[in-house]
Residue, then its C-alpha position, 0 to 999 in steps of 0.5 A: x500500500x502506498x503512504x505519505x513519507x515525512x522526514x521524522x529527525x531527531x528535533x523536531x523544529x524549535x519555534x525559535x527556528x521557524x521564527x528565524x527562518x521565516x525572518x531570514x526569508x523574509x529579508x531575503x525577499x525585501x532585499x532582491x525585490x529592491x535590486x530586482x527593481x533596480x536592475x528592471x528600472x535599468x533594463x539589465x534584464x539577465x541580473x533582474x531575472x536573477x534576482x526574480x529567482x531569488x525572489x521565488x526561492x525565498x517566497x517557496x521557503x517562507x510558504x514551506x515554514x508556514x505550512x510547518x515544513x520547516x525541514x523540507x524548507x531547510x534543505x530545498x533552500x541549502x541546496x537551491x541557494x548553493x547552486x544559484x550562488x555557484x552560477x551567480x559567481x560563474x556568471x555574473x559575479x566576475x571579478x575586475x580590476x577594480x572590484x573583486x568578486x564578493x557573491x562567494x561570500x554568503x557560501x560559509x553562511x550556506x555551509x554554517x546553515x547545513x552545520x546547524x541543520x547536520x546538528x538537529x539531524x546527523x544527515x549525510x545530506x548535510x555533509x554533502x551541502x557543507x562540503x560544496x559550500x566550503x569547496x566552492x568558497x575555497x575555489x572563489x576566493x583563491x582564481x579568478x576563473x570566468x567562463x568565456x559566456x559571463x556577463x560581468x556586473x558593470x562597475x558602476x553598479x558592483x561599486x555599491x553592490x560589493x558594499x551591500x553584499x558583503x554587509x550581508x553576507x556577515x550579518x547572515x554568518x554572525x545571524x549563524x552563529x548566534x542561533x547555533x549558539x542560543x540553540x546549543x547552549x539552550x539544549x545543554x541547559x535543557x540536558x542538565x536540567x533533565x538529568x537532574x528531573x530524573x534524580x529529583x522525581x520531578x518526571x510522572x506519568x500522565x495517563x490517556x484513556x483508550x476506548x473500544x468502539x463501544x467508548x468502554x476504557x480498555x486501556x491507556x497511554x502512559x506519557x511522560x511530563x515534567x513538571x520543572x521547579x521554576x519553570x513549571x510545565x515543559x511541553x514532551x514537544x521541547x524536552x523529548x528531542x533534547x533527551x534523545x539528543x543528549x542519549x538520556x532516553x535510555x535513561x528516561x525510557x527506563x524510568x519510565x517502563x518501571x513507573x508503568x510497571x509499579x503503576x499495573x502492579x497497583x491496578x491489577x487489585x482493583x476490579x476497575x482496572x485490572x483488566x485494563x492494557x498500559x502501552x509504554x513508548x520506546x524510543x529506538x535508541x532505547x530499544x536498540x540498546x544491548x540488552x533492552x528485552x532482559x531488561x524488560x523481563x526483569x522489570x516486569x518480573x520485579x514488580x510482578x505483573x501480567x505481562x499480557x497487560x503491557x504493551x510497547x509502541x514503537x515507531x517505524x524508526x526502529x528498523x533504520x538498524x536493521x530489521x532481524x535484530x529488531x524481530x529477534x528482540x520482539x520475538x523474545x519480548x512477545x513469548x513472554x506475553x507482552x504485546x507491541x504496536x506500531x506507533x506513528x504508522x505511516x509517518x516514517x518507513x513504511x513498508x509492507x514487507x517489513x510489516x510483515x515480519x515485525x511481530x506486532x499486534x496493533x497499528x495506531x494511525x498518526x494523529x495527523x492522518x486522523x486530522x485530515x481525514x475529513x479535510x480532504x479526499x485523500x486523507x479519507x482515503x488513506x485512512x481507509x487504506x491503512x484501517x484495511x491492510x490492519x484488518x488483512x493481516x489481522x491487526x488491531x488497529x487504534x486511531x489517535x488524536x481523535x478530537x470531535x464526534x465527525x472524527x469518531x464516527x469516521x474512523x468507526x465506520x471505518x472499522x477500526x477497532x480502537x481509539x484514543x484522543x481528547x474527544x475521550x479524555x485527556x492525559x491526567x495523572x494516575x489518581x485522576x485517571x482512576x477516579x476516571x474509570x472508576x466513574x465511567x464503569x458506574x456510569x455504564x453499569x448503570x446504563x445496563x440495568x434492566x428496568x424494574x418491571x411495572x408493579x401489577x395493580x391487585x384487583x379484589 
């Protein structure tokens, strides 16, 4: 079956990016549009279009950051302004006598960006564009080289340009470099700050219900918050990526696997709650660790839990290792009675020979797929296509991020077989979601109770 392919990097874009992307864009814009005016005012039609390609690449980049694709943004502009530069140089650009070439100077600004971007996502992409940049620059900067087809820049003009242009060029560098530097040293805080939750007991468990198509509560989510002691509540969106980042997540992920698992111990004596599944996240660095499945079975051993009650989601990040090491763990995990779901189905790798071989037992619909599922015809349509190929090879499949009645009501007569959202009930922390249950299986008892038949009217 086909599917929608994203990126999933490590960070995901911080607001302070996309704010600053959008900024740079945005005087990039303002800064062609006047030479482009400029150069049409004089009729040098070559270097005006060059500028109206600047114009479109800056507008294409600004659009992609206020759609939220800040990545695909990154990268579509690394690469189409390292190659505008490279032919700007070549043909326009040329040095003189007088004036020497000044184009190649917003190069190591291209490469710093392609650094900053290799820091969020270890992409060997990024190595390729910082590579090209820094070789083109060296190459600029030490001939004079100028093919026998370029159109040199009047003096006149490159008079005022090499001003302007070097001007700008530094400003996009020290820019660079203030932003790697805020962002860095914002994740080292961030990092120092989270091993110290850990050891303080300032991260709990929050707890999401999961419902069946009757909205009876057959399970729930655990999901991690951090409550800071200054700050308050941090967003999982702005410390996870930093965790994984730093390489706390196995740290984090087996804090929280316990936690999961004294929390089943608990319920498995409550009659509300017994019967009740708990699925974990795993990150991949986590569950690629050596030794991660003994781990498991022991943690579940200790606290002395079913093991039928536990449930792992992973997400298709797991596989980029190597999809047999990854079964065999799996293997190892389900003999024992713990299940596995496929997490985010749809946002990352997917591929139906690989489906089939991992031993999972439920799929769960990204909530973005959910969320376009009545804004488009082909958001419809993939959900439809996904809840089929689940049901083909026998799997559960559990749709997220439901939020109104038209979502449920879809994603039912889809026929998927469960669902988890703030339409049921939001994360809340483990005595909230207790009372939760607890009042919901009154309520549905209750429901269910035969009415008491009519009393008869005795005759005499």
């Amino acid at each position: 079956m086909p599917t929608t392919l994203q990126a999933t990097p490590g960070n995901k874009p911080s607001q302070r990016l996309r704010f600053a992307y959008k900024g740079a864009s945005l005087s990039l814009l303002i800064f062609s549009l006047g030479w482009f005016v400029y150069f049409a005012s004089i009729q040098n039609w070559p270097l005006a279009c060059a500028d109206l390609c600047i114009i479109v690449l800056g507008g294409i980049g600004w659009l992609l950051v206020r759609r939220n694709q800040v990545d695909v943004a990154l990268m579509v502009s690394e690469v189409a302004f390292l190659t505008f530069t490279i032919a700007f140089c070549l043909v326009f650009d040329v040095p003189s006598e007088a004036h020497p070439r000044v184009s190649h100077l917003f190069l190591p600004a291209i490469a710093l960006m392609a650094y900053f971007n290799y820091l969020r996502t270890r992409s060997p992409f990024q190595l390729v564009v910082i590579a090209g940049s820094l070789l083109s620059f060296i190459f600029f900067s030490s001939t004079k080289f100028a093919p026998s087809f370029a159109l040199s820049i009047p003096d006149d003009i490159r008079h005022v340009g090499i001003w302007i242009n070097s001007t700008l060029a530094t400003a996009m560098l020290c820019g660079g470099v203030y932003a790697i530097h805020r962002e860095s040293s914002g994740q080292s805080q961030l990092s120092r700050a989270l091993r110290t939750a850990v050891r303080n007991e300032e991260l709990e468990l929050h707890f999401q219900p999961q419902v069946d198509h009757a909205q009876k509560i057959v399970g729930a989510e655990a999901l991690l918050r951090w409550t800071h002691p200054r700050r308050g509540n941090i967003s999982p969106g702005e410390f996870i990526p930093v965790a994984e980042e730093c390489g706390l997540m196995p740290l984090i992920g087996g804090w929280v696997l316990k936690e999961a698992c004294r929390t089943l111990a608990t319920w498995k004596h409550d009659p509300a709650l017994s019967e009740l599944t708990l699925a974990v996240n795993v990150s991949a660095n986590q569950f690629n660790l050596e030794g991660f499945e003994q781990s498991v079975l022991e943690t579940v051993a200790l606290y002395g839990v079913d093991p039928g009650k536990l449930k792992l989601e992973l997400t298709e990040t797991v596989i980029i290792s190597g999809v047999e090491p990854v079964v065999a763990k799996m293997n190892t995990l389900r003999a024992a009675g713990i299940e596995f779901a496929l997490d985010d189905f749809g946002t990352g790798y997917s591929s139906l020979s690989y489906l089939r071989q991992l031993p999972v037992s439920q799929l769960k619909i990204d909530r973005s797929f959910v969320k376009e599922s009545l804004e488009s015809p082909s958001g419809a349509s993939l959900i439809r296509s996904i809840v089929r190929m689940g049901l083909e090879l026998e799997l559960s499949v559990l749709a997220e991020g439901i939020e109104t009645v038209p979502q449920h009501l879809f994603l039912l007569d889809c026929g998927c077989h469960e669902f988890q959202g703030y339409h049921f009930g939001r994360p809340v922390p483990e005595h909230v979601f207790r009372t939760e249950v607890a009042t919901r299986m009154r309520t549905i008892q209750h429901s269910s109770r035969p009415a008491p038949e009519p009393r008869s009217v005795a005759t005499g």
